[in-house]
BAMAR-135907 format. One record per residue (C-alpha): chain; residue in three letters; x, y, z; residue number from 1. Coordinates in steps of 0.2 Angstrom, whole numbers, plus 5000, padded with zeros to 4 digits. Example, Ala and Ser with C-alpha at 12.3 -4.5 7.8 and 13.67 -1.06 7.14 Angstrom:
+-------+------+------+------+------+------+
! chain ! resn !    u !    v !    w ! resi !
+-------+------+------+------+------+------+
!     A !  ala ! 5062 ! 4978 ! 5039 !    1 !
!     A !  ser ! 5068 ! 4995 ! 5036 !    2 !
+-------+------+------+------+------+------+
% end
This chain:
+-------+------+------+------+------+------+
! chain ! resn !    u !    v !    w ! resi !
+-------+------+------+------+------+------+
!     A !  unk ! 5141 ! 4961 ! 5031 !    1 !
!     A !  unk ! 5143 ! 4972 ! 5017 !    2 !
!     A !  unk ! 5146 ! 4990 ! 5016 !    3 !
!     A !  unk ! 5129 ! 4994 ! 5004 !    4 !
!     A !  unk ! 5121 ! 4982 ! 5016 !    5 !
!     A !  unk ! 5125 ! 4995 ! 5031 !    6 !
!     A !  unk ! 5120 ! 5010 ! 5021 !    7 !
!     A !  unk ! 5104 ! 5004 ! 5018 !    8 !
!     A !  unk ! 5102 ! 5000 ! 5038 !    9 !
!     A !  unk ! 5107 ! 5017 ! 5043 !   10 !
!     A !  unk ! 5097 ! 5026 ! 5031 !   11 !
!     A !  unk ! 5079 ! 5017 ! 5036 !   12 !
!     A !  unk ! 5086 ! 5018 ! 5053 !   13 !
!     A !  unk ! 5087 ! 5038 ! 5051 !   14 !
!     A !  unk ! 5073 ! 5038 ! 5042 !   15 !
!     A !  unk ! 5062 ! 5029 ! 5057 !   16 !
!     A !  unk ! 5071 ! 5039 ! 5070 !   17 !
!     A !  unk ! 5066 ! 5058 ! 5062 !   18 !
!     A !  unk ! 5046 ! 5048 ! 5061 !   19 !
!     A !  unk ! 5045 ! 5043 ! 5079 !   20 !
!     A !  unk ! 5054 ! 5063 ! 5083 !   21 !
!     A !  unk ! 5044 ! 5072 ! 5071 !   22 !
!     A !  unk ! 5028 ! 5075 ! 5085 !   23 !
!     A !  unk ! 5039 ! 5079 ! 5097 !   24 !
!     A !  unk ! 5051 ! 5094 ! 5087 !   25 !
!     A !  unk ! 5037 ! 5101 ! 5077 !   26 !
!     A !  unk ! 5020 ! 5111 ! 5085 !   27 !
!     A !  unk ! 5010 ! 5110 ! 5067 !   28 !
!     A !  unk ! 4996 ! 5100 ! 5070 !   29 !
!     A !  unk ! 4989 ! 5100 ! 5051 !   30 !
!     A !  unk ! 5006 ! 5093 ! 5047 !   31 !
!     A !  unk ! 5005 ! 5077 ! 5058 !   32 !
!     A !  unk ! 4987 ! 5078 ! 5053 !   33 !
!     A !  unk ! 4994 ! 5075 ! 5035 !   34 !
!     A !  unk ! 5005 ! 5061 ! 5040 !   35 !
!     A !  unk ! 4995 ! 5050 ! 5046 !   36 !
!     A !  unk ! 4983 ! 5052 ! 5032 !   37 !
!     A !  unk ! 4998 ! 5048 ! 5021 !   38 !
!     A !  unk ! 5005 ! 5034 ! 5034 !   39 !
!     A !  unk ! 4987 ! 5027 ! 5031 !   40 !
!     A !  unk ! 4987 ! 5028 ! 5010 !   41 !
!     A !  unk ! 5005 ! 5020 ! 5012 !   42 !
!     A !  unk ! 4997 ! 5004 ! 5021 !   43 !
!     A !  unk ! 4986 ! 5003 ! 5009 !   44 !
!     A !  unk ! 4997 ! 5007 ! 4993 !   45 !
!     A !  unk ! 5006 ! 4990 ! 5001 !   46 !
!     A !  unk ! 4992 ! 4979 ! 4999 !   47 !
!     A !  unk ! 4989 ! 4985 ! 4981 !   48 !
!     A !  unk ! 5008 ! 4982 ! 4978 !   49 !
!     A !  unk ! 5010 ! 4964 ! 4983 !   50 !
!     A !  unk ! 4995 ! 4958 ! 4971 !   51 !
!     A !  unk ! 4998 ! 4971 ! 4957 !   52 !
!     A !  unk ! 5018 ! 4974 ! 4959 !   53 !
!     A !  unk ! 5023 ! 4954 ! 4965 !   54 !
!     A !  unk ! 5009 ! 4944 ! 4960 !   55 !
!     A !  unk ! 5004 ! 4955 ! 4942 !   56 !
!     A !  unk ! 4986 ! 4956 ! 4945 !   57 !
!     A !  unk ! 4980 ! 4975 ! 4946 !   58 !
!     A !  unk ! 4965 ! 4975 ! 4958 !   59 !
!     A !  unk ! 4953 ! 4992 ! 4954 !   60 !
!     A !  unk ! 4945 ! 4989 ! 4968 !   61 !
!     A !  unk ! 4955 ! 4993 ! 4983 !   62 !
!     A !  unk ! 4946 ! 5009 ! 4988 !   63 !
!     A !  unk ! 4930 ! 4997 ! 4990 !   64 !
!     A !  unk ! 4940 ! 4987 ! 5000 !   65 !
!     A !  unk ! 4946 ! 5002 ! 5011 !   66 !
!     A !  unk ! 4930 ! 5008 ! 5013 !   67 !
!     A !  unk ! 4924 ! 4990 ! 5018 !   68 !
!     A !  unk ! 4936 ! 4989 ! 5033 !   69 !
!     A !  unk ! 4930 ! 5008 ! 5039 !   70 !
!     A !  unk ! 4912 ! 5006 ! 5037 !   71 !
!     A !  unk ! 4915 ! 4988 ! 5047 !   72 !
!     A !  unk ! 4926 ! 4996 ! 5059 !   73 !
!     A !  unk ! 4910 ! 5008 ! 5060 !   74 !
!     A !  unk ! 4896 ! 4999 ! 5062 !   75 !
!     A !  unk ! 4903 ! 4985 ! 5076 !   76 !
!     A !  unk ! 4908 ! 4997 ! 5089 !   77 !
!     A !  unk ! 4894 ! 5011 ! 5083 !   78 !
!     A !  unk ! 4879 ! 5001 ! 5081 !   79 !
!     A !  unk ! 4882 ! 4986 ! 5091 !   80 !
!     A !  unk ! 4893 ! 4993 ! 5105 !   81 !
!     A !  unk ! 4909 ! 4980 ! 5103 !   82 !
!     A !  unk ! 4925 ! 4985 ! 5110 !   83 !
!     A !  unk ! 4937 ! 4996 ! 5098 !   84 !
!     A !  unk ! 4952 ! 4978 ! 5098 !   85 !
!     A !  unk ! 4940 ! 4966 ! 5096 !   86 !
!     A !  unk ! 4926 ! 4975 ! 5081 !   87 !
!     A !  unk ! 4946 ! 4980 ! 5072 !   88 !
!     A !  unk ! 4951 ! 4961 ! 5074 !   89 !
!     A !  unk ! 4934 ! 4954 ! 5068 !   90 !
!     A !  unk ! 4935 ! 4970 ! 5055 !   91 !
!     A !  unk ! 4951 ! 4961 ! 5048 !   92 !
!     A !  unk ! 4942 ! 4942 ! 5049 !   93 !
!     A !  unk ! 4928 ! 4950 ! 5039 !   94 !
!     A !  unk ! 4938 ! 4959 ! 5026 !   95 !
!     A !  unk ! 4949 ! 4942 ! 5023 !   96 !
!     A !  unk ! 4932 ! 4933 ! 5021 !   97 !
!     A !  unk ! 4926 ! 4945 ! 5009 !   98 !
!     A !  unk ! 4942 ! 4945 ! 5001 !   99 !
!     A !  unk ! 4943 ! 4925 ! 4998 !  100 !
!     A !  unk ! 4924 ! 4924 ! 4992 !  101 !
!     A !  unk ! 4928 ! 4939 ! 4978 !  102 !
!     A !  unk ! 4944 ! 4933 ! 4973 !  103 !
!     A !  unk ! 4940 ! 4915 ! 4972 !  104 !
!     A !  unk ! 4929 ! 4921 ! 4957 !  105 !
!     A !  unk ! 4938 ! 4938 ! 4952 !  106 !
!     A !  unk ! 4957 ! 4926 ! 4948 !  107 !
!     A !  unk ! 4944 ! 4916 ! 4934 !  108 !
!     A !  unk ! 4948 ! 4930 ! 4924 !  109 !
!     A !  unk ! 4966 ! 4936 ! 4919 !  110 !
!     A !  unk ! 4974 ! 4954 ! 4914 !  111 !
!     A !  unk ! 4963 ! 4967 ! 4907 !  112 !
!     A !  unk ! 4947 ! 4956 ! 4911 !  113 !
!     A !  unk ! 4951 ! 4955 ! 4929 !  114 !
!     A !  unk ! 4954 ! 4972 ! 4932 !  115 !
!     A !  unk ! 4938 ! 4976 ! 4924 !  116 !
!     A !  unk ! 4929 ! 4963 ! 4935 !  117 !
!     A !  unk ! 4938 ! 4971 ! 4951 !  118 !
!     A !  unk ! 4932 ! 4987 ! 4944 !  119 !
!     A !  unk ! 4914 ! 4983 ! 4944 !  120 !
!     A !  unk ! 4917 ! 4976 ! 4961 !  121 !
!     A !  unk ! 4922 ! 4993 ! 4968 !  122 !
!     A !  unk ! 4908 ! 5001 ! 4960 !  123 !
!     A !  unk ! 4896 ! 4988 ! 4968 !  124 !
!     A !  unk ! 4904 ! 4990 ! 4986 !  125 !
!     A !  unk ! 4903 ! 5009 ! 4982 !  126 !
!     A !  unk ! 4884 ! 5007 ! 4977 !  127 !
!     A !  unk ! 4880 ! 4997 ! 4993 !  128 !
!     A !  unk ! 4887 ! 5011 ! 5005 !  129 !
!     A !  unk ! 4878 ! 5025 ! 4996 !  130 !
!     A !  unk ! 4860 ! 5018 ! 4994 !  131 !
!     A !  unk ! 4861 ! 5004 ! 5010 !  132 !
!     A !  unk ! 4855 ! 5021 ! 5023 !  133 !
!     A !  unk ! 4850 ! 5012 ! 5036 !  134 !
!     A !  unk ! 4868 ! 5004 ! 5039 !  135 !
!     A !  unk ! 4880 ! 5015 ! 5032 !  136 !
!     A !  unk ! 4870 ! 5034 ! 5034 !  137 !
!     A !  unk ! 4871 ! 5033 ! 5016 !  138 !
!     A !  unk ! 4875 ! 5050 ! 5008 !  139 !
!     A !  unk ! 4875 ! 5058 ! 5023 !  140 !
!     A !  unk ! 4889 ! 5045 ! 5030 !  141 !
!     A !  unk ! 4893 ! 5036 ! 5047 !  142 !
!     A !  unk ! 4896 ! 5049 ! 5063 !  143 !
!     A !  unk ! 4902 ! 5046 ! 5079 !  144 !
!     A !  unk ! 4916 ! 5032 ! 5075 !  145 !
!     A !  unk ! 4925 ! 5031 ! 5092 !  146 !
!     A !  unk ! 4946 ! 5033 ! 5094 !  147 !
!     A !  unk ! 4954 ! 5017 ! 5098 !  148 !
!     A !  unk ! 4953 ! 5009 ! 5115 !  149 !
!     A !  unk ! 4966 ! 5012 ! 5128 !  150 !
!     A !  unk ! 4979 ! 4996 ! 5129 !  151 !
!     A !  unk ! 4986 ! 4997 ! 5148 !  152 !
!     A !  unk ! 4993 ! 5011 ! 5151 !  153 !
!     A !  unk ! 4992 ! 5016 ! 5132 !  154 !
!     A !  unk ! 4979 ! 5027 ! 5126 !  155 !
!     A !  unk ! 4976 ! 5034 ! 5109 !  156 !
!     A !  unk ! 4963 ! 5048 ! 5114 !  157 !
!     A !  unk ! 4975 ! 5064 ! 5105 !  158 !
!     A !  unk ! 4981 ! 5067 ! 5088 !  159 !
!     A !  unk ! 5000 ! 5064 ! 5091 !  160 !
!     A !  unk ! 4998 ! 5047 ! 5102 !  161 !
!     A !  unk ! 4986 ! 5042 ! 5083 !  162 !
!     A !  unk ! 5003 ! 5047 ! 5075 !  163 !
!     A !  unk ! 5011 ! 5033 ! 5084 !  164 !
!     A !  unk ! 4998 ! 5020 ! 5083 !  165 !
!     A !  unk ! 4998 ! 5021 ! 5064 !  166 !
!     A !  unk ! 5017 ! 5023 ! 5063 !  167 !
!     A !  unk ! 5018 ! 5008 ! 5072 !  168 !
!     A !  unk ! 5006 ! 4998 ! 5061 !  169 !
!     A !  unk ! 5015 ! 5006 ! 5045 !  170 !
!     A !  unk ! 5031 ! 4999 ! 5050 !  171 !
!     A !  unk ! 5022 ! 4982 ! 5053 !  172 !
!     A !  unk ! 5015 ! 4982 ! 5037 !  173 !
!     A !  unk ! 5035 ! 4984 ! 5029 !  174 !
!     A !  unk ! 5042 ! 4971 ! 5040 !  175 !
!     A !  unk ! 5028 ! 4958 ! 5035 !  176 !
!     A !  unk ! 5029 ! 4964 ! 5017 !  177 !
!     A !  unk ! 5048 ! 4963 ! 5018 !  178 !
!     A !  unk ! 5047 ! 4945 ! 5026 !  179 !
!     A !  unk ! 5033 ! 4940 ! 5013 !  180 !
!     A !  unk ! 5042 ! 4948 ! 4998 !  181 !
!     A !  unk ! 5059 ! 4937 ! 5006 !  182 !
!     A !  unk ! 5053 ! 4919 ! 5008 !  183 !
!     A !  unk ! 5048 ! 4905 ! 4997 !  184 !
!     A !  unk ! 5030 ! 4911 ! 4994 !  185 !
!     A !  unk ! 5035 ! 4929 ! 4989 !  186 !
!     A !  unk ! 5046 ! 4920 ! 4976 !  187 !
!     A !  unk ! 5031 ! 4910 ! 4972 !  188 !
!     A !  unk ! 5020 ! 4927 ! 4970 !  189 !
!     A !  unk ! 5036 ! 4934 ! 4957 !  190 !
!     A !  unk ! 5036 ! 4918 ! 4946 !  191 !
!     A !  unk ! 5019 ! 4919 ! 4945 !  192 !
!     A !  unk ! 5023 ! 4937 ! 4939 !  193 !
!     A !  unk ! 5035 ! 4932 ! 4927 !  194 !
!     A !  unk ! 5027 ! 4918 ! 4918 !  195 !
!     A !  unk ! 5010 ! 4911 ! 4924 !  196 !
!     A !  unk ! 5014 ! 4894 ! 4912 !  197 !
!     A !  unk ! 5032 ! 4893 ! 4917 !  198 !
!     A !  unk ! 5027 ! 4893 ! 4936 !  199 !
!     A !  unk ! 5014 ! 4880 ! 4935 !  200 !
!     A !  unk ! 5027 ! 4868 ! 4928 !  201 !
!     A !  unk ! 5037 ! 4870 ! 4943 !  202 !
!     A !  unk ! 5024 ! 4863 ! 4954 !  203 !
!     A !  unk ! 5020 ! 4881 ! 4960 !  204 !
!     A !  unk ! 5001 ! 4880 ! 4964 !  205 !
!     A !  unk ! 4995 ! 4899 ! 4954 !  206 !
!     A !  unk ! 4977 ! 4897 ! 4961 !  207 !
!     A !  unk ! 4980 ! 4896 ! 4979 !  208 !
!     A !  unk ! 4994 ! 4906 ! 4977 !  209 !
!     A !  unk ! 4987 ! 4921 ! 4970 !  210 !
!     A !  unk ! 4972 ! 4917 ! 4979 !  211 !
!     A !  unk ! 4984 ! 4921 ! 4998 !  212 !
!     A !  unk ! 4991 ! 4937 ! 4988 !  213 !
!     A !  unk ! 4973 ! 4944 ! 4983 !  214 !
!     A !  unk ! 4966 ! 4939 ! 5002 !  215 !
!     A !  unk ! 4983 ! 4946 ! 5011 !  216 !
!     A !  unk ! 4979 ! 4961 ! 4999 !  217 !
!     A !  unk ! 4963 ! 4966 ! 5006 !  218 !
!     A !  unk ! 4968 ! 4963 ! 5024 !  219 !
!     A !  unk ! 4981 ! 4977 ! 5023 !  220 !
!     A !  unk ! 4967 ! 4989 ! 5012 !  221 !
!     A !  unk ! 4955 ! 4984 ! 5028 !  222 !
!     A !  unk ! 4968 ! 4988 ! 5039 !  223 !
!     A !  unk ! 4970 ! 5006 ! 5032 !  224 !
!     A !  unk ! 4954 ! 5008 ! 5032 !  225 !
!     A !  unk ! 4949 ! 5004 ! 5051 !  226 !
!     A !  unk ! 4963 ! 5016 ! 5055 !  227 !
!     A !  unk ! 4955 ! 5030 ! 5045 !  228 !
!     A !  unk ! 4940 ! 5027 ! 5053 !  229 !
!     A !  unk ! 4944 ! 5030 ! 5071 !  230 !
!     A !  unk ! 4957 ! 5042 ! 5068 !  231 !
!     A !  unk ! 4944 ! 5055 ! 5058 !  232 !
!     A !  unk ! 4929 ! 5049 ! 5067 !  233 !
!     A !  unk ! 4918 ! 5052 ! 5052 !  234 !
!     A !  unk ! 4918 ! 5041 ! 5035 !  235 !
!     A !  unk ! 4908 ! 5045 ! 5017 !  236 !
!     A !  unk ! 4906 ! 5035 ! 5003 !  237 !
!     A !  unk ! 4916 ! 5044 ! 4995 !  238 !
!     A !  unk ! 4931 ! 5036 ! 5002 !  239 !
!     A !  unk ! 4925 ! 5016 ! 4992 !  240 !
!     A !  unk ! 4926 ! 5030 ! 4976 !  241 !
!     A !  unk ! 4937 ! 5022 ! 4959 !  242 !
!     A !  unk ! 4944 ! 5039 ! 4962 !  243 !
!     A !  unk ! 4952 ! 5036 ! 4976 !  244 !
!     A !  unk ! 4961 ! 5017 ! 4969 !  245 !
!     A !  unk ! 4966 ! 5029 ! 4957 !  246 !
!     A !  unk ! 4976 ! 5039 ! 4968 !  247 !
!     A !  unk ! 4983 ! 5022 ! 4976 !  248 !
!     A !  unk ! 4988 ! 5017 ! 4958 !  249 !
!     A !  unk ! 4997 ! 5034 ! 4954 !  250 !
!     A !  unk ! 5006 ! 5033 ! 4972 !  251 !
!     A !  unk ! 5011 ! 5015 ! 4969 !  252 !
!     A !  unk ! 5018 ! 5019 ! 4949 !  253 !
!     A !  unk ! 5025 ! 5035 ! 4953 !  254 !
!     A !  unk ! 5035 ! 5026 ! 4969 !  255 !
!     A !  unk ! 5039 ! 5009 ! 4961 !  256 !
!     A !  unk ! 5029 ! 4995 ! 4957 !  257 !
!     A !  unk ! 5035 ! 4979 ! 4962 !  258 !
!     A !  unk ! 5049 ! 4986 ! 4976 !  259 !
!     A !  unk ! 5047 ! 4987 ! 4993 !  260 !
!     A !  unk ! 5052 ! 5007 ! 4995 !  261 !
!     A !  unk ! 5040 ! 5010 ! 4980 !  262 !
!     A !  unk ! 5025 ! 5014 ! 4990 !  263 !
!     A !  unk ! 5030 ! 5024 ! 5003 !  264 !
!     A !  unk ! 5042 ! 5036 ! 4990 !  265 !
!     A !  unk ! 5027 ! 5038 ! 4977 !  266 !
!     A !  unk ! 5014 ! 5041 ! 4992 !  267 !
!     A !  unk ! 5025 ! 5052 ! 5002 !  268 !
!     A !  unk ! 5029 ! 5065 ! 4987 !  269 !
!     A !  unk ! 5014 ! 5063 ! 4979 !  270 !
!     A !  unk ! 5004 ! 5069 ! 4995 !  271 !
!     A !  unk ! 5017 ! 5081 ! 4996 !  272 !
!     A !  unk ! 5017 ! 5090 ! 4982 !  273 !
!     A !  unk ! 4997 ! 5089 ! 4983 !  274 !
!     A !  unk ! 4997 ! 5100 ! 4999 !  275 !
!     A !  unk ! 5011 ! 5111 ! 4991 !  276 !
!     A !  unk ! 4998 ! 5112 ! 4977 !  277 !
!     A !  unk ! 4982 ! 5116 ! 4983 !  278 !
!     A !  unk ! 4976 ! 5129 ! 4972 !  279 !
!     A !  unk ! 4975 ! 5117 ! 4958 !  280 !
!     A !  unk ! 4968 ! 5103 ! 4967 !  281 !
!     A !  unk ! 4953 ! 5099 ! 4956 !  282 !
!     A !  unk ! 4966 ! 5100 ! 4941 !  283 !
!     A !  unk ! 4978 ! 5088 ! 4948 !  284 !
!     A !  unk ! 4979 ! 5073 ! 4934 !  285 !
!     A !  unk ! 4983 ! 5087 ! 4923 !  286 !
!     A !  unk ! 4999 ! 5089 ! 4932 !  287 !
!     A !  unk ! 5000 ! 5070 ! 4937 !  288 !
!     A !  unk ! 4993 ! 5062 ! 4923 !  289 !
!     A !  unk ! 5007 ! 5067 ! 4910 !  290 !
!     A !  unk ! 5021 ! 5062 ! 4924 !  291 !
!     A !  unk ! 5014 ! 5047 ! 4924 !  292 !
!     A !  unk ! 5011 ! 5043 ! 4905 !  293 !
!     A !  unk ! 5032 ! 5050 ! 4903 !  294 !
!     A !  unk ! 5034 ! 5038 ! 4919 !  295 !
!     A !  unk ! 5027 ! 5022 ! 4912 !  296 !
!     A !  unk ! 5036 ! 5025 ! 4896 !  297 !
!     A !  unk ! 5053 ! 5030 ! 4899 !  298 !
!     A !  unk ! 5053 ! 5019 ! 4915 !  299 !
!     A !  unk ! 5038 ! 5010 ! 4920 !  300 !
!     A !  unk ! 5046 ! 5003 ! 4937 !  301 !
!     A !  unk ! 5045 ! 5020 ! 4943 !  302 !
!     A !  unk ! 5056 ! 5032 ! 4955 !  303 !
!     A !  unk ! 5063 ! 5017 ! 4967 !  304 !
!     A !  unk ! 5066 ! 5006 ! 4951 !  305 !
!     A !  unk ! 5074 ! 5018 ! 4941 !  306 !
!     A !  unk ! 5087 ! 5019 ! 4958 !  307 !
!     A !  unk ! 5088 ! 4999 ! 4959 !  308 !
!     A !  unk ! 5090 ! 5000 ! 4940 !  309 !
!     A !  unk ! 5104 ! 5015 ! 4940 !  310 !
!     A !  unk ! 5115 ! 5006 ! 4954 !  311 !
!     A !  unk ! 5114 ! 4988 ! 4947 !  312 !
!     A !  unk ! 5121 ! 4998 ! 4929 !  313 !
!     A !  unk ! 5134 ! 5008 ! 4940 !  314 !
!     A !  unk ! 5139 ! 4991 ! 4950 !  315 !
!     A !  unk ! 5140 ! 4982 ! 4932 !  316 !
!     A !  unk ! 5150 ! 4996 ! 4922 !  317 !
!     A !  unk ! 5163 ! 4995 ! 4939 !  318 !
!     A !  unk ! 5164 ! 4975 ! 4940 !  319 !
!     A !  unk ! 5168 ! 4977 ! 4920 !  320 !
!     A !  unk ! 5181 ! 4991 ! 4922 !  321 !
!     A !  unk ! 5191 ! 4978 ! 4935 !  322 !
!     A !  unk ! 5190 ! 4963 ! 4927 !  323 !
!     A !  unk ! 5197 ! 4976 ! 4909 !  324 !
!     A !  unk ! 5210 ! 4981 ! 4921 !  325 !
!     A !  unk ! 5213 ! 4963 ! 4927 !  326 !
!     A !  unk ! 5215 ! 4956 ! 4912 !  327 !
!     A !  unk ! 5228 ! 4970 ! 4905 !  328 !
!     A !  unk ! 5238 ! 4967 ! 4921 !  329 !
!     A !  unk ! 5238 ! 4947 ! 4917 !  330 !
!     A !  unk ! 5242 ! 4953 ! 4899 !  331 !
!     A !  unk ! 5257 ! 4964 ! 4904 !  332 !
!     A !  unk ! 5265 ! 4950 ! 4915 !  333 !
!     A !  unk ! 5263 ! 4938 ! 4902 !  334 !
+-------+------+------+------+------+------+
% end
């Protein structure tokens, strides 16, 4: 077991242990309030992550897809009266279903044209909660959404045991992303990144492969979104708004696309410095948006790339300076 190796255990295991203490040392409700929202736009900044950042298709339509798993969420347990487990397991069913029948279509196009086609998908799913009333409330949006359902002894009725049950399915969301990103498929998913062609000739199937990334995608945006619904008991449509995958994108490139620590760094400072900057919420791309233009051109893997990047360099530049050292030795016995 190497020495980096347990550097990197220690550090996500501090890291893990100051979430789960975090409630208990600190009194500021608003705070917490704030952290789950963020544990939340992490899950979902995931989902955009393995079919943008492994897979190299940039889906606009996330926030739709967010939305779809809340207003689902919403209506089985609201309007029909199903149990909180059951309307979130058939919430993730439906969202996969939807997810296969639009991306069975969507991944005929490739590049720019299926981000435009994913665009137009948002918009349509953002169209349908705003104008279908009878459903989704419409404009005036979906009240009423009840907090998850006990589980034994469990239950989830106040704000800090909500903390919990979303950190607990953010850190599910890692560990299955790690374990995706890991195994033969997730090296499937990055030689269909690097070279479409060149995968296809190594008997990787791209169709039903990017077919699983795209479905697995929306799963996890379907996930955040049930989460979000029971946890603030009221949704709008403004939450399926192409301002809101927007965000998602910003978070993902400002954190790393295409790393597993990407997501939760960009999403983590990037909601950070929003609440330390309020005041000029309604201007925030202007702050953002030249980070981001200086980001994508001086380092377009982002904060967590430019780390891997800076300690592969360090690691190479020492591995040279031995083997120069080495060879003067073997130079000065000779």
């Amino acid at each position: 077991m190497s020495i980096p190796f347990l550097n990197k255990k220690v550090a996500l295991s501090g890291l893990l242990l100051l979430a789960v203490i975090f409630p208990l040392v600190s009194s500021n409700a608003y705070m917490i309030r704030i952290l789950i929202l963020t544990f939340i736009w992490t899950i979902v900044v995931y989902g955009l992550n393995l079919l943008a950042g492994y897979t190299g298709y940039l889906s606009l339509a996330h926030a739709g897809f967010f939305a779809l798993g809340a207003y689902t969420l919403a209506v089985l347990t609201v309007t029909y009266g199903i149990s909180y487990w059951v309307a979130f397991v058939l919430t993730l069913i439906f969202t996969a279903l939807v997810g296969t029948l639009i991306g069975m279509i969507a991944l005929r196009t490739k590049e720019h044209f299926f981000a435009i086609y994913t665009l137009c998908v948002g918009y349509i799913i953002y169209l349908i909660i705003y104008n279908w009333d009878s459903v989704t409330g419409g404009v005036r949006g979906f009240l009423g959404i009840p907090t998850p359902g006990a589980i034994g002894p469990l239950e989830f009725n106040s704000q800090i045991s909500n903390y919990y049950l979303v950190l607990f399915f953010l850190v599910l969301t890692i560990v299955v992303m790690y374990n995706i990103v890991h195994s033969l498929q997730g090296r499937s998913f990055i030689a269909i990144r690097n070279s479409e062609e060149l995968a296809k000739t190594i008997g990787i199937s791209t169709t039903s492969n990017k077919l699983l990334a795209f479905i697995l995608s929306t799963v996890f945006a379907g996930l955040a979104g049930s989460l979000f619904a029971s946890f603030t008991r009221f949704i709008g449509p403004e939450i399926s708004n192409i301002t809101m995958t927007f965000d998602f994108l910003v978070y993902l490139l400002i954190g790393g696309i295409g790393t597993l620590s990407g997501p939760v760094i960009g999403t983590f400072i990037i909601v950070w410095i929003s609440q330390e900057l309020q005041f000029l919420q309604d201007y925030r791309m202007l702050v953002f948006g030249p980070i981001l233009v200086l980001l994508i051109i001086f380092d377009p893997r982002g904060i967590s790339g430019f780390v891997i990047d800076w300690n592969l360099k360090r690691k190479s530049k020492k591995q040279s300076q031995s083997n120069e050292i080495h060879r003067e030795q073997k130079v000065e016995e000779g």
